[in-house]
C-alpha distance (Angstrom), angle and dihedral (degrees) to the residues before:
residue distance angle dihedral
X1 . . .
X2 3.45 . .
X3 3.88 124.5 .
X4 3.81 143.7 -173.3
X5 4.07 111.8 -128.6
X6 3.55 127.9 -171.3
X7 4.01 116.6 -156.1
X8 3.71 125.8 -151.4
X9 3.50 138.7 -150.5
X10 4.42 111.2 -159.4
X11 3.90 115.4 -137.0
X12 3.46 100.4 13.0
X13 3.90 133.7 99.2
X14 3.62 104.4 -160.6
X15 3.67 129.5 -1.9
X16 4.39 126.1 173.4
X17 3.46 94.3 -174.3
X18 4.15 133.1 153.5
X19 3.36 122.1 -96.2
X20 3.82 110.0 -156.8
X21 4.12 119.1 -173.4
X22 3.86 117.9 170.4
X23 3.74 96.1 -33.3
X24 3.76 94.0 -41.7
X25 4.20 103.0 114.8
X26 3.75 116.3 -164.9
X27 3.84 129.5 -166.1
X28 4.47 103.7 -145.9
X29 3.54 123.9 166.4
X30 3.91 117.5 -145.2
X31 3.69 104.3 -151.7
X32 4.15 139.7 175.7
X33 3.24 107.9 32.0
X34 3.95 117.5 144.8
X35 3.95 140.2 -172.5
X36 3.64 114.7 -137.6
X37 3.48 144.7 161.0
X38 3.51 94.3 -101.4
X39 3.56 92.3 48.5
X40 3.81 160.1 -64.4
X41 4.20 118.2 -63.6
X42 4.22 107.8 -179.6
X43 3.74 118.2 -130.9
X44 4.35 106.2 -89.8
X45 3.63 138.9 -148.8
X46 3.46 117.5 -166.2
X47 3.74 124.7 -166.2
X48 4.14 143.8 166.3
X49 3.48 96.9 -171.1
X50 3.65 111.6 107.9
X51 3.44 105.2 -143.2
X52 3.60 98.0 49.2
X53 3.26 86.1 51.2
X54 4.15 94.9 58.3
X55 3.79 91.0 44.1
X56 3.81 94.4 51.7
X57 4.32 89.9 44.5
X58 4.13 88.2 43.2
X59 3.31 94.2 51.6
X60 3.97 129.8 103.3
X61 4.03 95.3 -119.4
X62 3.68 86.7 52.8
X63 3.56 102.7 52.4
X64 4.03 91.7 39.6
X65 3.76 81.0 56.9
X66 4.06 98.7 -115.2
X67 3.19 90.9 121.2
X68 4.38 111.6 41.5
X69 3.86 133.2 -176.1
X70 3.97 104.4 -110.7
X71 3.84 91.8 172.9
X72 3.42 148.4 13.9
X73 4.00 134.5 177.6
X74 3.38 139.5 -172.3
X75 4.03 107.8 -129.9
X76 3.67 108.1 -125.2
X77 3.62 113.2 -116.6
X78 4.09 108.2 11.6
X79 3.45 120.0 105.9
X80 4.09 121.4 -153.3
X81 3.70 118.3 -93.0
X82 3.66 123.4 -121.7
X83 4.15 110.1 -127.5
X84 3.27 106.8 -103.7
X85 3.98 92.8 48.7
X86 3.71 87.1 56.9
X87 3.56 93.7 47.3
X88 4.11 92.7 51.2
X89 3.85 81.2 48.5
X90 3.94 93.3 58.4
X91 3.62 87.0 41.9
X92 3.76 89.6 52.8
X93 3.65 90.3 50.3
X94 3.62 100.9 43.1
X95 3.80 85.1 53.3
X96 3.86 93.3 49.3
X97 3.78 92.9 50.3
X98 3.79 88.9 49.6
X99 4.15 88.8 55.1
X100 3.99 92.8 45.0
X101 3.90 95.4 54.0
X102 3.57 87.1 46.5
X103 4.18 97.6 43.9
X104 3.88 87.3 38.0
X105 3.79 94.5 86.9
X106 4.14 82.0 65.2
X107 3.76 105.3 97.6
X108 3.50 113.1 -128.0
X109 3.95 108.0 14.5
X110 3.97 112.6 105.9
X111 3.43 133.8 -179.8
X112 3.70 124.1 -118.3
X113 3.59 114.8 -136.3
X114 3.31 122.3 -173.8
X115 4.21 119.4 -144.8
X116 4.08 139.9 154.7
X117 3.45 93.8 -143.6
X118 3.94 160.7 25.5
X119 4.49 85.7 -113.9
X120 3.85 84.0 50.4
X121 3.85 99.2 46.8
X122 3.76 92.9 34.9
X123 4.20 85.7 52.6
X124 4.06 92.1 47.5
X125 4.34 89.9 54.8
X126 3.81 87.5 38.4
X127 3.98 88.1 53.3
X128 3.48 100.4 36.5
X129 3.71 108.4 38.4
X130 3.63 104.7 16.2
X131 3.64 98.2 -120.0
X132 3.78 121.9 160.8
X133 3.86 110.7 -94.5
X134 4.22 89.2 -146.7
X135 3.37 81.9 65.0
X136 4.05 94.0 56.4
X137 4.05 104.6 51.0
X138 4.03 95.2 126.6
X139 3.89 133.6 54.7
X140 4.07 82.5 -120.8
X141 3.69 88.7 57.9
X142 4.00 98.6 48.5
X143 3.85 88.2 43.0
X144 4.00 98.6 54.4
X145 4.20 89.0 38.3
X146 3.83 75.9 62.8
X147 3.04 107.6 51.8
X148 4.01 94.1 44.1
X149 4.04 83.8 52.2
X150 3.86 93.1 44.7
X151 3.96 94.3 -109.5
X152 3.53 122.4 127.5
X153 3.78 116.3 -164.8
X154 3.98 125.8 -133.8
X155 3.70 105.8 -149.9
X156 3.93 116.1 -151.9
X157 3.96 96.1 -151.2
């Protein structure tokens, strides 16, 4: 099964740290969290992406317990993958990339991408054209990154 999981870090607001995990650095911003006087909610992450989800729970801040699980979901209707599905699926992707960067110099052909939200858009340009995910913190900003790299994005909601 697959399932969404939002992270936690206690006592702070906001934090964009680095998440390293055997080699693999990535940038994550921690956001929302408030002080009130009713009482204290950490600043979250939340993510369905599986690999961001083993490099945040392999990393040292998780397992000293900086950063926590607060929540995790089952998403309705997906069932798990077996391994060598999901590596003919990054295959598949790696090869579709490869044939939009080289059909994106044809004027008015885009690619439809399908995505749930702004963390899954902003991780399919950061993937697949190297752009700077600091640069991709609103829907706005995923959309027109896009369109300059001949992607057009399908939202679901």
């Amino acid at each position: 099964m697959r399932y969404i999981k939002t992270y936690g870090i206690d006592g702070l607001l906001e934090w964009h740290g680095s998440i390293d995990s055997n080699g693999v650095k990535m940038k994550v911003h921690f956001t929302n969290g408030s002080l009130t006087a009713v009482g204290v909610a950490p600043a979250t992450f939340t993510t369905k992406n599986e690999l961001t989800q083993r490099i945040i729970e392999n990393s040292d801040q998780f397992k000293s317990g900086r950063i926590r699980l607060t929540m995790c979901a089952e998403l309705p209707g997906e069932k798990e993958k077996p391994a060598a599905a999901a590596g003919k699926q990054a295959t598949d992707q790696a090869q579709a990339a490869n044939a939009v960067s080289q059909d994106s110099g044809v004027k008015g052909e885009k690619k439809q991408v399908k995505v749930s939200s702004v963390e899954d858009a902003k991780d399919y340009l950061v993937e697949n054209y190297g752009l700077k995910s600091s640069n991709l913190r609103t829907r706005a900003a995923c959309i027109a990154a896009g369109e300059e790299n001949g992607v057009e994005f399908v939202w679901d909601n």
